[in-house]
C-alpha beads as a LAMMPS data file, in Angstrom:
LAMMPS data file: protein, C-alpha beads

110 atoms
109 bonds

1 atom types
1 bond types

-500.0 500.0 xlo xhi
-500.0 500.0 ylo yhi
-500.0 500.0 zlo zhi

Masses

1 110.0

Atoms # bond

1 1 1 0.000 0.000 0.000
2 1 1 1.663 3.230 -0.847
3 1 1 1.469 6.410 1.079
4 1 1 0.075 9.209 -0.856
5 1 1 0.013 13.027 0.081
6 1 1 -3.885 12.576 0.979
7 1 1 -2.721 9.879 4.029
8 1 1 0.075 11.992 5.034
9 1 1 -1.923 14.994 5.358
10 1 1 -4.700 13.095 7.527
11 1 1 -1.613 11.822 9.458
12 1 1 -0.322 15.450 10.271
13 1 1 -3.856 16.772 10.746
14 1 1 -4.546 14.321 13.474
15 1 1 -1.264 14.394 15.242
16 1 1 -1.579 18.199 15.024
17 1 1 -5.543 18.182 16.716
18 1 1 -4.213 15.354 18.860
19 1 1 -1.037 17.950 20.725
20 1 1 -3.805 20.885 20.424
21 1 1 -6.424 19.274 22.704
22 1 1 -3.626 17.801 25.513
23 1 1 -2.241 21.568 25.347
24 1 1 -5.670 21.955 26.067
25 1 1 -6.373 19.872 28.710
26 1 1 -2.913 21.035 30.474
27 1 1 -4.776 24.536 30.616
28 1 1 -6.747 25.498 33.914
29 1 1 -9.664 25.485 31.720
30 1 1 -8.865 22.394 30.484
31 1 1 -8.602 20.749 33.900
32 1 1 -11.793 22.152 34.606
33 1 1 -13.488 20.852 31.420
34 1 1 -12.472 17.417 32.772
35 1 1 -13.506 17.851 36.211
36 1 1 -17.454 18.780 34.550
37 1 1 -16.853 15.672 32.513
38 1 1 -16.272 13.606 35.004
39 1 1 -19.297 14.794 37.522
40 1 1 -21.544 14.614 34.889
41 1 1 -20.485 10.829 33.895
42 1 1 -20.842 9.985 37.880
43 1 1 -24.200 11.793 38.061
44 1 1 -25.572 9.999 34.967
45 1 1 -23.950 6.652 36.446
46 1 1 -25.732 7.139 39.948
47 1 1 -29.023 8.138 37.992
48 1 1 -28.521 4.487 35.584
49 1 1 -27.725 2.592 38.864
50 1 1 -31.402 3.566 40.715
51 1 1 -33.204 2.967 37.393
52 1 1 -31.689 -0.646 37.707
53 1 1 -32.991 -1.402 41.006
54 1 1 -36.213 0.609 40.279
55 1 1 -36.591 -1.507 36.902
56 1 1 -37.978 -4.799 38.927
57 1 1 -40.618 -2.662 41.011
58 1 1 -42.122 -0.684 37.425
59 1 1 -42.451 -4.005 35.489
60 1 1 -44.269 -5.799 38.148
61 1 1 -46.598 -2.314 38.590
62 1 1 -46.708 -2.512 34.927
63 1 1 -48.139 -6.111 34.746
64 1 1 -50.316 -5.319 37.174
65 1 1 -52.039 -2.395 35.846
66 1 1 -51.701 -3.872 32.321
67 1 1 -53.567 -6.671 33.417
68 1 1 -56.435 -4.792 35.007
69 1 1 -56.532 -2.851 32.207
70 1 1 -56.683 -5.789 29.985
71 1 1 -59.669 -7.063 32.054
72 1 1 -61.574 -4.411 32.884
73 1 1 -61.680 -3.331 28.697
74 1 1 -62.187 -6.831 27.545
75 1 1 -63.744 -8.553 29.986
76 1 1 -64.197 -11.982 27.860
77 1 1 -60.537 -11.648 27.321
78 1 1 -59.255 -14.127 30.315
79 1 1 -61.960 -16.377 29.121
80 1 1 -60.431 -15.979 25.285
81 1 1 -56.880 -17.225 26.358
82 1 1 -58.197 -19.944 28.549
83 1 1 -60.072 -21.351 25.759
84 1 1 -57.098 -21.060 23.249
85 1 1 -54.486 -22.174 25.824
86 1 1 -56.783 -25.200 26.339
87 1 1 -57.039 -25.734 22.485
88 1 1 -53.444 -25.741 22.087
89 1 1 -52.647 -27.664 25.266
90 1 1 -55.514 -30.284 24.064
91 1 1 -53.982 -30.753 20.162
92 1 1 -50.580 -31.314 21.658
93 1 1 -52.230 -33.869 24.124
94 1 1 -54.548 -35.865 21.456
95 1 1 -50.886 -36.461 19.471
96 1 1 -49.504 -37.754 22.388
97 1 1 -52.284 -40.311 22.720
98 1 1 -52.182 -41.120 19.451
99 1 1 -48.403 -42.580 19.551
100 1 1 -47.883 -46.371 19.502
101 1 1 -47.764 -48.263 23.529
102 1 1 -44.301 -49.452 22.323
103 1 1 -42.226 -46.341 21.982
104 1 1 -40.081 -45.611 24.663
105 1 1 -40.250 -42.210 26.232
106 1 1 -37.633 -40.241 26.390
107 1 1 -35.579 -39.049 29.821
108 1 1 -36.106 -35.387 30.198
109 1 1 -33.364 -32.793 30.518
110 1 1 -32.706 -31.822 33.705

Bonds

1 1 1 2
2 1 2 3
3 1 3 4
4 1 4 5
5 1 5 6
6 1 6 7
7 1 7 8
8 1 8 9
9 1 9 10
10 1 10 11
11 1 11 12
12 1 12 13
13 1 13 14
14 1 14 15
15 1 15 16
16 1 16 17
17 1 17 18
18 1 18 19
19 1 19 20
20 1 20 21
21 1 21 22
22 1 22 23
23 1 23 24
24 1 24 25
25 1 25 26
26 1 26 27
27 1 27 28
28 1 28 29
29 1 29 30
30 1 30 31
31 1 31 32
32 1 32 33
33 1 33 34
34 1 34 35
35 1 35 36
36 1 36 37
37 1 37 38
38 1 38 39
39 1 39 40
40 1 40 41
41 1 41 42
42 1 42 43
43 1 43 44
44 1 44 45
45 1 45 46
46 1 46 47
47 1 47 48
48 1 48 49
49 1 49 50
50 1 50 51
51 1 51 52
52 1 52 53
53 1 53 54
54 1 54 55
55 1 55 56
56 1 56 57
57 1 57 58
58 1 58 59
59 1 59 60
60 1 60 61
61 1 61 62
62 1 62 63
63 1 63 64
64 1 64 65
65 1 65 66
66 1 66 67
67 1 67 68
68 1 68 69
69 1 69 70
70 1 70 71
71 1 71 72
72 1 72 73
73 1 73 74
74 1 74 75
75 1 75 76
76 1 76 77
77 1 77 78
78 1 78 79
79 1 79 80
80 1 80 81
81 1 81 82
82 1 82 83
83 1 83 84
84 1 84 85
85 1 85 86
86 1 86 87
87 1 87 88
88 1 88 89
89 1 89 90
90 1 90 91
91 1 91 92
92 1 92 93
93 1 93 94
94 1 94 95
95 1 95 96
96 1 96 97
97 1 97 98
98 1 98 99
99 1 99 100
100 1 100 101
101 1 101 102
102 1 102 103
103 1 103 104
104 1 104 105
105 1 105 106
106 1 106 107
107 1 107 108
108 1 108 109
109 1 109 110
C-alpha cells in the first residue's frame, strides 16, 4: 500500500488536533473541562444505577395495571386465552395419545 500526500496529510492533521487538545487539557480550563466531565459521567452513572434497582418494582406495577386494564376493557378476554391455551394444550395432548404403547419415552433434561 503506498502512502500518498492525501494519508500523510490526515496523518499530520490528526497528530496536530491530537497535541492541540492535551495543550488543552494542560490549561486550567482544560482541567476544569475534565472535572465537569467527570461529575456529569458519575451523576448519569448514579441516575442508571437507581433505574436498575427501580426496573424490577415498574415491570411488576406494569403487569399489574396492564392486566387490570386488559380485564376491565375486555372482559371476555381471560376467558379468550383460557379457551385457546386449552385448544393448544388439548392438540398437543390428542398427538400424544395417538403414539404407539411401544415407543419408549424419552428421559427429560434436567
Amino acid at each position: 500500500m503506498s502512502i500518498n500526500a492525501k494519508h500523510l496529510a490526515t496523518f499530520i492533521l490528526g497528530a496536530a488536533a491530537g497535541v492541540a487538545a492535551h495543550k488543552y487539557l494542560q490549561s486550567e480550563e482544560g482541567e476544569k473541562l475534565l472535572e465537569d466531565l467527570k461529575t456529569k459521567a458519575n451523576n448519569l452513572k448514579a441516575e442508571a444505577e437507581g433505574a436498575m434497582d427501580k426496573a424490577p418494582e415498574y415491570f411488576e406495577e406494569l403487569k399489574t395495571k396492564g392486566a387490570d386494564t386488559l380485564k376491565s376493557s375486555f372482559p371476555d378476554a381471560e376467558n379468550f386465552f383460557k379457551e385457546l391455551y386449552d385448544k393448544f394444550v388439548g392438540s398437543k395432548g390428542g398427538a400424544e395419545t395417538a403414539t404407539p404403547a411401544n415407543t419408549p419415552t424419552p428421559d427429560p433434561i434436567s
